[in-house]
C-alpha positions as a printed NumPy array, in Angstrom:
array([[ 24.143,  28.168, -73.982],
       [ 25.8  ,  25.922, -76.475],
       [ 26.223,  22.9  , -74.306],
       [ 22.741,  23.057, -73.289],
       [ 21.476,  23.51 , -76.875],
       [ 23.829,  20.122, -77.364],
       [ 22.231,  18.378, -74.6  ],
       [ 18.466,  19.306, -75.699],
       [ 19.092,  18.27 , -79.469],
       [ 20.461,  15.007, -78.131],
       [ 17.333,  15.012, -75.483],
       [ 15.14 ,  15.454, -78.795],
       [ 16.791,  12.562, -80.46 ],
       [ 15.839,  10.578, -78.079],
       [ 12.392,  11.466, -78.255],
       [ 12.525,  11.01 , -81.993],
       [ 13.863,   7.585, -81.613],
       [ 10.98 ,   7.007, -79.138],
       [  8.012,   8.065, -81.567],
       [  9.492,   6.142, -84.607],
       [  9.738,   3.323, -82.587],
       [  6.141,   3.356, -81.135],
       [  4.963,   4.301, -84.595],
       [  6.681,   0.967, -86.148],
       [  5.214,  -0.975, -83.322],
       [  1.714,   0.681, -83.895],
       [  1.86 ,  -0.308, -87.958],
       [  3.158,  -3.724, -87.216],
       [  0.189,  -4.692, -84.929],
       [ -2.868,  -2.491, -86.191],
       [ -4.985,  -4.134, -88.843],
       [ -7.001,  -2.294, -91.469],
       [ -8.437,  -4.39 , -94.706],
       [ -6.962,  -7.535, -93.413],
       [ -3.731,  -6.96 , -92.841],
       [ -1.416,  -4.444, -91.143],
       [ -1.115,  -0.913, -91.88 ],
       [  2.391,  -1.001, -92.084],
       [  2.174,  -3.309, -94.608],
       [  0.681,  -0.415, -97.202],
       [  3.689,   1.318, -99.053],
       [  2.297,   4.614, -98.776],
       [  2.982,   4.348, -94.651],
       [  6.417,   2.35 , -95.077],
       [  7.768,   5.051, -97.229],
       [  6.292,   7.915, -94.396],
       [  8.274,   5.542, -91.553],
       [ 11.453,   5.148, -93.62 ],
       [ 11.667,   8.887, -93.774],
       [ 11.245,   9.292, -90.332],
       [ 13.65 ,   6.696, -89.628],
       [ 15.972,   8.632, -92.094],
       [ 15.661,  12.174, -90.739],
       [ 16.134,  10.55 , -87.082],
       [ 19.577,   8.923, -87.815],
       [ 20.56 ,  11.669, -89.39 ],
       [ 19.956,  13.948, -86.264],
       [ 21.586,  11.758, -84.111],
       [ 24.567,  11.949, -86.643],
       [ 25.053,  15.293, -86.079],
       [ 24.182,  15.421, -82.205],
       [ 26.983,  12.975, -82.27 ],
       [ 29.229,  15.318, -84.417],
       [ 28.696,  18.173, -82.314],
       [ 29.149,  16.88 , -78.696],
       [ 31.88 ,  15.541, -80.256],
       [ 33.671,  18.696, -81.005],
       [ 32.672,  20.45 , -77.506],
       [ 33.887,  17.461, -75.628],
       [ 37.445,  18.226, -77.529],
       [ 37.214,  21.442, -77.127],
       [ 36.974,  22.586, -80.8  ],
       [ 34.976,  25.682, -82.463],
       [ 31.649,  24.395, -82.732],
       [ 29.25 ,  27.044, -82.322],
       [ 27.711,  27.057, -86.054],
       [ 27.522,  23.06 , -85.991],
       [ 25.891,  23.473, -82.671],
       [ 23.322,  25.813, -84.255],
       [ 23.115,  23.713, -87.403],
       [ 22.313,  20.629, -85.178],
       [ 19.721,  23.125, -83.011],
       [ 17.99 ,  23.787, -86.246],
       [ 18.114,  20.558, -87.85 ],
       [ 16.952,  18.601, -84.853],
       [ 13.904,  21.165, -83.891],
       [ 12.289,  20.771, -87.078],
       [ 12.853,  17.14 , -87.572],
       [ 11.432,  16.25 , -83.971],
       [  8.201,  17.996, -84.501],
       [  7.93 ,  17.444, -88.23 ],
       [  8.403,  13.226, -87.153],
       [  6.033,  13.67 , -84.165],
       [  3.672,  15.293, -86.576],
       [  3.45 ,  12.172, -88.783],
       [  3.569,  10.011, -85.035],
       [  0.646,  11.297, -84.045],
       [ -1.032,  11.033, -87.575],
       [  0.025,   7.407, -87.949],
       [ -1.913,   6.17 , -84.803],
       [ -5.089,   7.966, -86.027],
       [ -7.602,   8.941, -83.156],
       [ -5.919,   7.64 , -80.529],
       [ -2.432,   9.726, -81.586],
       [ -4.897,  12.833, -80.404],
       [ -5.668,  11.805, -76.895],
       [ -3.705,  12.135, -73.777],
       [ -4.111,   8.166, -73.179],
       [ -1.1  ,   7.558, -76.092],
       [  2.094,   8.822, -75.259],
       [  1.982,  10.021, -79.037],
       [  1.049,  12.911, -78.083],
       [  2.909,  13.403, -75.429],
       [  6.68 ,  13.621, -77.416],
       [  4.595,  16.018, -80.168],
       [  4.007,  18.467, -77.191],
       [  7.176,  17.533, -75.949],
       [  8.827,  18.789, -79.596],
       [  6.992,  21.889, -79.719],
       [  8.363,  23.22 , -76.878],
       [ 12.069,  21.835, -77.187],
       [ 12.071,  24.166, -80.194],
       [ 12.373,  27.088, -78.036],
       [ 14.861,  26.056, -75.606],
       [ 18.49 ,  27.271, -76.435],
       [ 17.321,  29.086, -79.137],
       [ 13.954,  28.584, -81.324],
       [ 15.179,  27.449, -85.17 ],
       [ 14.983,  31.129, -86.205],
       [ 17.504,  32.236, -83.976],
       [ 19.649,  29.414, -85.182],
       [ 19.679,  29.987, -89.129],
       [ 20.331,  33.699, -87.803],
       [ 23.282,  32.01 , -86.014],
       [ 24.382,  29.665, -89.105],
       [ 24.061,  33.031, -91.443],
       [ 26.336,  34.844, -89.407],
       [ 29.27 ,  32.38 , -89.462],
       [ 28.61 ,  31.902, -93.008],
       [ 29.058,  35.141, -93.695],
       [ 25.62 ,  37.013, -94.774],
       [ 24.875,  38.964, -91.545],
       [ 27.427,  41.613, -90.293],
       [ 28.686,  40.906, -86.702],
       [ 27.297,  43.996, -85.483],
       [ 23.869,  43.052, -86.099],
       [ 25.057,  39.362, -83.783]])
């Protein structure tokens, strides 16, 4: 179950990398009061945060297939990554689909598409709640019995 909670976190970076990059490209070339909308701070600062919380995912996808592939204890990173990554994805799909306005909401923009796509990569492998449960446990605040 680990390894395929590792491959699905680095499956959802990749379809974080894909909305941020469509958003960028969206805000580059749509034009509202004569210029782009990408061009208003208020949206660069909502992009740079989604470019933030993306790199940082991949960061610790990287960390974490990392340690499998050597064969080293890994299973509260794993979770940590699970949890991290399943929030992020839909939380930076959330603000895709927003960014592109009407068109984010119909099936004819793949916008949509990776927010649907996030939603239900939270539940494979383990939804986020299972995972804090998971990250609590090696950290000491749940009893192993209850795990």
């Amino acid at each position: 179950m680990r390894k395929g909670a590792i491959a699905k976190c680095a499956e959802s970076v990749g379809g974080m990398q894909a909305a941020v990059d469509m958003t960028v490209a969206y805000c580059k070339e749509r034009v509202q009061y004569g210029r782009p909308i990408g061009a208003f701070q208020a949206l660069q600062h909502i992009m740079a945060d989604m470019w933030i919380v993306t790199q940082t995912s991949k960061y610790l996808v990287y960390q974490v297939a990392w340690m499998e592939s050597e064969g080293l204890p890994c299973v509260m990173e794993a979770a940590m990554a699970k949890a991290y990554v399943n929030e992020n994805y839909k939380w930076v799909t959330e603000r895709t689909v927003s960014l592109h306005g009407g068109i984010g909401t119909s099936r004819e923009h793949d916008s949509g598409l990776y927010y649907r796509r996030a939603k239900s990569a939270d539940t494979a492998f383990g939804d986020t709640d299972f995972q804090r449960e998971t990250v609590a446990g090696k950290i000491g605040l749940i009893s192993e019995v209850l795990l």
